[in-house]
N, C-alpha and C positions, 0 to 999 in steps of 0.2 A: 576597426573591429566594432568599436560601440554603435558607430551609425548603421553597418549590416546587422548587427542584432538588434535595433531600434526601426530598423525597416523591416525585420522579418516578423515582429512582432507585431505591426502594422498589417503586414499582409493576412495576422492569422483573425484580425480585430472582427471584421463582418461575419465569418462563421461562427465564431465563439459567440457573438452577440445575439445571433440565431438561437444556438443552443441555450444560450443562458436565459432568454425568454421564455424558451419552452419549460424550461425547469423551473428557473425560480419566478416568473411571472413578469408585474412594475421592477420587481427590485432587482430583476436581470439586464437593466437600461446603464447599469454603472460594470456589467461586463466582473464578475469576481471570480468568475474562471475561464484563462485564458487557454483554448486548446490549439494544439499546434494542428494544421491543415494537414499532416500526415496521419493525425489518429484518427482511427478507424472507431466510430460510434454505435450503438446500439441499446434503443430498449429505455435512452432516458426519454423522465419525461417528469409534467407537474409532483414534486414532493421526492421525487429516485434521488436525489444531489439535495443535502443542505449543509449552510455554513454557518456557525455561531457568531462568529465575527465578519462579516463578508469586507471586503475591504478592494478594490478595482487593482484586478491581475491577482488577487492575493495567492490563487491556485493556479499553479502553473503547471499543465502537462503535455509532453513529448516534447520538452527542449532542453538539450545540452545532455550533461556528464562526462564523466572521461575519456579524454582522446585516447585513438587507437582500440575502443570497443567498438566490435563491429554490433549492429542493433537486428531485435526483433522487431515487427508488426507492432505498434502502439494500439490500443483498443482501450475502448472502455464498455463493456457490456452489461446489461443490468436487467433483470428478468424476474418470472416472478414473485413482483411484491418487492425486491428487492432496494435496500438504501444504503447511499455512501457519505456518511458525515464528515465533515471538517471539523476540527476545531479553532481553526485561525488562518494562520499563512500555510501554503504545501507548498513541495515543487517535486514534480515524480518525473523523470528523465527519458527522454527515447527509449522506444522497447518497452516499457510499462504494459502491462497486462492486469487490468481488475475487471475479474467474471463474478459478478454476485446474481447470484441464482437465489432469492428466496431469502437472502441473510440479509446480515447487517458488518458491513464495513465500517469503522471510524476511525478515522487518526486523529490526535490531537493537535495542538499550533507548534509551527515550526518543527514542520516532517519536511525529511528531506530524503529520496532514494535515488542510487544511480543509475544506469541504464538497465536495463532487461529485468527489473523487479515483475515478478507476479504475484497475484491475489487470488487466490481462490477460496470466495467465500459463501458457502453453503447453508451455514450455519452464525456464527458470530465470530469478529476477528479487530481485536482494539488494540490502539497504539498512544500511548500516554503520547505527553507534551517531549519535544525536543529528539526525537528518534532521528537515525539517521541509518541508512542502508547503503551497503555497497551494492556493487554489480551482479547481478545475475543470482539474487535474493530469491527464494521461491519459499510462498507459505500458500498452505492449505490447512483446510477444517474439516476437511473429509474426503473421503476413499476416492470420488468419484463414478464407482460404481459400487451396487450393493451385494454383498456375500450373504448367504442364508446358512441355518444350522440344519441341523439333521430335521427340525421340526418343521422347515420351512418358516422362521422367522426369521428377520433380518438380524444379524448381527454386529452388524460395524457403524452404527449411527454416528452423524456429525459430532463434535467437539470443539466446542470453543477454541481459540488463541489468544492469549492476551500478552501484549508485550508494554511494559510498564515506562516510568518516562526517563528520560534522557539514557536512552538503553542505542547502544551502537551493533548493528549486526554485521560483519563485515563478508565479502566479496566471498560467490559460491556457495552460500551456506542454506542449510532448506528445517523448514521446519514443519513439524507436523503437526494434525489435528492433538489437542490436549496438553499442548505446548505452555508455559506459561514461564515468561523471561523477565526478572525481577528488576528493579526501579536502579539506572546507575552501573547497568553492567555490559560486560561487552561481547561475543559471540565469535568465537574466532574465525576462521577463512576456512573454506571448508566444511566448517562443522554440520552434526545431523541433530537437531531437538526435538525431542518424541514424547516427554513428560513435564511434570511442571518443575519448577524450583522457587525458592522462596525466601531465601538468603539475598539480602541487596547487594550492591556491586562486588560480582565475581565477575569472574574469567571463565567464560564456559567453552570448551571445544571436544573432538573428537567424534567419534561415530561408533554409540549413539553418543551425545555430546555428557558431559561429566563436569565439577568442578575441578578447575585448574588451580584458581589461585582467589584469594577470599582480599575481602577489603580494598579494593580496586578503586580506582577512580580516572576517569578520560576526557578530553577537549579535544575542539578542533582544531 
C-alpha cells in the first residue's frame, strides 16, 4: 500500500509542478502543493495561492479520506481577484470544492478536511490553526444569488465566516454566511450554523445549531 501511494503521488508530481509555477513563480520549483490529476483547476494564477510556510507536498489536495465515501468532482476555482491562503501544512480530500469568487479564503497550519468539503467563498472565510472537517462539510459566505427589497436594493450581502482554531466540524454539517465557530469547539454531525458564537470549547449542534454542552475539550 505505501509503494502505490508513493507511485500515485509521483504520477501527480509534473502537473502540480506546472501549476505551482504558474502561482508561486522560482519558489514553485520545490512543488508546495501537490494536486491530484483528478482535480479539476481553474482561474489560478501569479499571487490566486499563497503559503506562509511553504514546505514540498506541504498542501495536499484530492487525496484520500474515508473509505466507502463515494466522491464529488475535486475543483479548485478562483475568480475575480480572488485568494486562497495557507498557513502551513493542509490536506483537503477527494471531492473538495473551493469556488472563491472575489474573496478571500485562508486556513491556517495543520487543516485537515474529509472528502466532499466545500467552500464557497464570496466574501471572507478563515480557519484558525489545527481544524479538521468531516465529510460532506459545506460552508458559504453568501446567498449566491441577490434578493432586492421593495426599493430595489439589494438586501442579502456577503458575510464573513470565521472558524477559530483547533475547532472540529463533523460529517454533514453546513454553515452559513455570519457564521462564527469559537476556538476549541466541536460542531455536531448534522448540524445547521447561521450566527456567531463566542464562548470557547462548546458542543454546538442542531438546526439552527445551539449550545449543547460548555467547556469541552477533543483530540484526535
Amino acid at each position: 500500500m505505501r509503494f502505490l501511494s508513493r507511485f500515485s503521488t509521483a504520477l501527480c508530481i509534473p502537473r502540480s509542478l506546472v501549476l505551482c509555477l504558474r502561482v508561486f513563480g522560482r519558489g514553485g520549483m520545490h512543488i508546495p502543493v501537490l494536486f491530484s490529476n483528478r482535480v479539476h483547476v481553474r482561474g489560478l494564477r501569479r499571487g490566486s495561492m499563497r503559503i506562509a510556510q511553504p514546505s514540498r507536498f506541504g498542501v495536499r489536495i484530492g487525496f484520500g479520506g474515508s473509505l466507502g465515501i463515494s466522491c464529488n468532482r475535486t475543483s479548485v476555482i478562483v475568480a475575480d481577484g480572488g485568494v486562497i491562503d495557507f498557513g502551513g501544512r493542509a490536506t483537503l480530500c477527494e471531492g473538495t470544492m473551493m469556488r472563491v469568487e472575489g474573496g478571500h479564503l485562508s486556513f491556517g497550519s495543520d487543516f485537515n478536511s474529509n472528502k466532499n468539503c466545500r467552500f464557497w467563498c464570496n466574501h471572507e472565510m478563515s480557519f484558525g490553526n489545527d481544524c479538521l472537517l468531516g465529510w460532506d462539510v459545506s460552508l458559504r459566505d453568501a446567498d449566491g444569488h441577490t434578493v432586492f427589497g421593495p426599493d430595489g436594493e439589494p438586501g442579502n450581502a456577503p458575510v464573513g465566516v470565521h472558524v477559530g482554531d483547533h475547532v472540529w466540524i463533523a460529517a454533514d454539517v453546513d454553515v452559513f454566511k455570519g457564521a462564527r465557530i469559537p476556538d476549541g469547539s466541536v460542531v455536531a454531525a448534522r448540524a445547521l450554523v447561521t450566527k456567531q458564537f463566542n464562548e470557547p470549547n462548546v458542543l454546538l449542534g442542531g438546526l439552527p445549531a445551539k449550545v449543547i454542552r460548555h467547556g469541552i475539550s477533543w483530540q484526535l
